[in-house]
Every structure is written in C-alpha cells, then in structure tokens.
C-alpha positions as CSV (number, residue, x, y, z in Angstrom):
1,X,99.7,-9.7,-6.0
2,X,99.0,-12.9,-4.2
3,X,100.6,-16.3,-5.4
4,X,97.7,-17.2,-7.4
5,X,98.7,-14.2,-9.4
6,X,101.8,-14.8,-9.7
7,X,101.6,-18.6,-10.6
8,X,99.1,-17.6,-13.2
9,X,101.0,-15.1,-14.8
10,X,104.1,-16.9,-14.9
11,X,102.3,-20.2,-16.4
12,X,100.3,-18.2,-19.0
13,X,102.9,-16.9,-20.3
14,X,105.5,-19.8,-20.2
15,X,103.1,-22.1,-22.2
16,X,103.1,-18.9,-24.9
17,X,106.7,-19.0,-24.8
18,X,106.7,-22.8,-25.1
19,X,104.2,-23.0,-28.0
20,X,106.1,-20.6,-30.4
21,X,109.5,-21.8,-29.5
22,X,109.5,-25.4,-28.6
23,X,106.3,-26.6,-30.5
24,X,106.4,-23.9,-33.7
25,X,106.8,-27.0,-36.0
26,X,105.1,-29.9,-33.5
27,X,102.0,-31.8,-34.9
28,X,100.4,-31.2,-31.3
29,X,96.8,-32.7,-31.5
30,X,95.6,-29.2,-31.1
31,X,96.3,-27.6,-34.1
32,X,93.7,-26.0,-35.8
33,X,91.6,-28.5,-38.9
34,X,94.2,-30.7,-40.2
35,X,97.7,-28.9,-39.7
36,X,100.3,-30.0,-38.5
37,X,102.5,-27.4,-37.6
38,X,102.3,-23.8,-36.8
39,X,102.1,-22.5,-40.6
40,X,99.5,-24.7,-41.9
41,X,97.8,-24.1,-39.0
42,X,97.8,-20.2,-40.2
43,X,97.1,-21.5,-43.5
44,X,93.8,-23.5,-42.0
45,X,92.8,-20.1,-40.5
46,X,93.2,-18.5,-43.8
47,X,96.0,-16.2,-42.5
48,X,99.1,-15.4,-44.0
49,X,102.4,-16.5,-43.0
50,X,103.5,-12.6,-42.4
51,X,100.3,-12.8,-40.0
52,X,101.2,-15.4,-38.2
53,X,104.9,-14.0,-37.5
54,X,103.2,-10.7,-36.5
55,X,101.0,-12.5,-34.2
56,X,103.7,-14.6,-32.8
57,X,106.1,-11.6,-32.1
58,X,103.0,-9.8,-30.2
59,X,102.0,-12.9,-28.0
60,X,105.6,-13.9,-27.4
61,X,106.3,-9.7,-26.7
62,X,103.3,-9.8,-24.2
63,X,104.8,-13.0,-22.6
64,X,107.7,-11.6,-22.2
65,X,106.4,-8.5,-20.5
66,X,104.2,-10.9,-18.0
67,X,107.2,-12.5,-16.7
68,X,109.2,-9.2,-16.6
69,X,106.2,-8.1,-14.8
70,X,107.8,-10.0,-12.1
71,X,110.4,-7.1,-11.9
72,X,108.2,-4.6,-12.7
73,X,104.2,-5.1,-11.8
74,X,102.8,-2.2,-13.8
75,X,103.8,-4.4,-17.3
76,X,101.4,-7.6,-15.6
77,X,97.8,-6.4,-16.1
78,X,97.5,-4.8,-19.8
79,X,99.8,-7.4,-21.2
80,X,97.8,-10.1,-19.5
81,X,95.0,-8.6,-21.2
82,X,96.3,-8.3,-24.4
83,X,97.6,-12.2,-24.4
84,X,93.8,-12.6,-23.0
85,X,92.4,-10.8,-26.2
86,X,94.9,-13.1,-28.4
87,X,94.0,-16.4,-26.9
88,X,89.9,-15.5,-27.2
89,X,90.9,-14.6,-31.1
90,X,92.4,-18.4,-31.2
91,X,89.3,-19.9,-29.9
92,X,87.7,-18.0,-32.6
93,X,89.6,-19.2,-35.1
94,X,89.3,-22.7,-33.7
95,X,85.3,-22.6,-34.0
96,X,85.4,-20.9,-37.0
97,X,86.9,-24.3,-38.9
98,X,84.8,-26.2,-37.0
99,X,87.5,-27.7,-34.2
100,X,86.3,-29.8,-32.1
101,X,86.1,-28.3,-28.2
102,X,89.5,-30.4,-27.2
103,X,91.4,-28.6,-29.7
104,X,91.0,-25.3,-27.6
105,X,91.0,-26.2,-24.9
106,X,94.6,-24.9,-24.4
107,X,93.5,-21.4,-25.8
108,X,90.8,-21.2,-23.5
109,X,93.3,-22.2,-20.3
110,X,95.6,-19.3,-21.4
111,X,92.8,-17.1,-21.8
112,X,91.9,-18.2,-18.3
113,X,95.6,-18.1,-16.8
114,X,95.5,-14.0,-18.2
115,X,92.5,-13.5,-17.2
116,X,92.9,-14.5,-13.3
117,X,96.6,-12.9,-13.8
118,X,94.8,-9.3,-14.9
119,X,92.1,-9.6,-12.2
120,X,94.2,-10.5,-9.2
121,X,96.9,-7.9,-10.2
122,X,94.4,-4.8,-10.5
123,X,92.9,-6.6,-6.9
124,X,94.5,-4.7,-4.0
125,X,96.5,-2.0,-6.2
126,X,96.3,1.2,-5.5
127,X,95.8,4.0,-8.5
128,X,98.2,5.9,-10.0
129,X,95.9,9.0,-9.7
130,X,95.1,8.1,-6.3
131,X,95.5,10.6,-3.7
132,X,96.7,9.9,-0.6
C-alpha cells in the first residue's frame, strides 16, 4: 500500500482511539445536540449506555485492527470498512438531531480517512484466489 494508505489508516484510526480514550468525558464542540460528554451524547441519540459501550468496543476493536494492519495487511481493508460504516452511522445520528454540518465534520473525515485506507489497500493487491 502506498504512504497515502498508510497515513490514512494510521490517522483514522488514532483519532478513534483518541476520541474514546482521551476525549470519552470532553465537552468537545462536536458532540451531538447539547451533550457534553460521551454518554449524553448517547443519550441525545436516544441510545443506551450499554449501546454506546458496545459501539465503543467495536470502533476502538476495528482501530485496533487498522494499526495492527501495519503488521498484518489482510486486517486493513474490512476493518477500514467497518470503522467507515460506523462513522456514516455517526453522521446519521448527527442529522437526525438536527446538528449543525460542523458538528460532523469529524465523522465525515474518519469516514473519509477509512474510506481512502480501504480503497488504496485493495488497489495493487493481488487475490487470495488468484492463480498464478
């Protein structure tokens, strides 16, 4: 994979790790309608608490597999597109309170970083059911 891959695998999945860990209970200014922290933002969503911890082992799991991806390629593409899948749930959830576009805007750049990390690792790869 070429170093556009690379850089936006590893930063997709870095900012994941950094949201849930370092900014879980951080009044961000992108928190969905007016929470200010990770479970009221659930709670602004309509979600439940157990929800939000399932969805935060998953995306922090599928980060965790993009940057191990490092070691091992195969894991890069379907957990890019799985964190990919998350993040366009986010934006969802962000336009379905009625966010304003800036709020977002982070989901949509990790959507984007996964995205361009899926593509550019499938680009060039040969199948496993390839024949020679």
């Amino acid at each position: 994979m070429n170093t556009i891959g690379k850089l936006a695998q590893t930063s997709a999945a870095l900012w994941i790790l950094n949201v849930w860990f370092n900014r879980f209970n951080k009044d961000t200014g992108y928190r969905g309608g007016d929470a200010t922290n990770m479970k009221e933002e659930f709670r602004e969503y309509g979600l439940s608490e157990n929800t939000m911890y399932v969805i935060g082992a998953i995306k922090v799991s599928l980060a965790s597999a993009m940057l191990a991806g490092h070691a091992k390629p195969q894991l890069v593409r379907p957990a890019s597109l799985g964190l990919a899948s998350f993040m366009l749930g986010a934006v969802g959830m962000h336009i379905r309170v009625g966010d304003p576009v800036k709020r977002y805007i982070p989901a949509l750049s990790v959507f984007s970083l996964a995205t361009t990390s899926a593509i550019l690792h499938g680009k060039g790869q040969k199948s496993a059911t390839a024949t020679p």
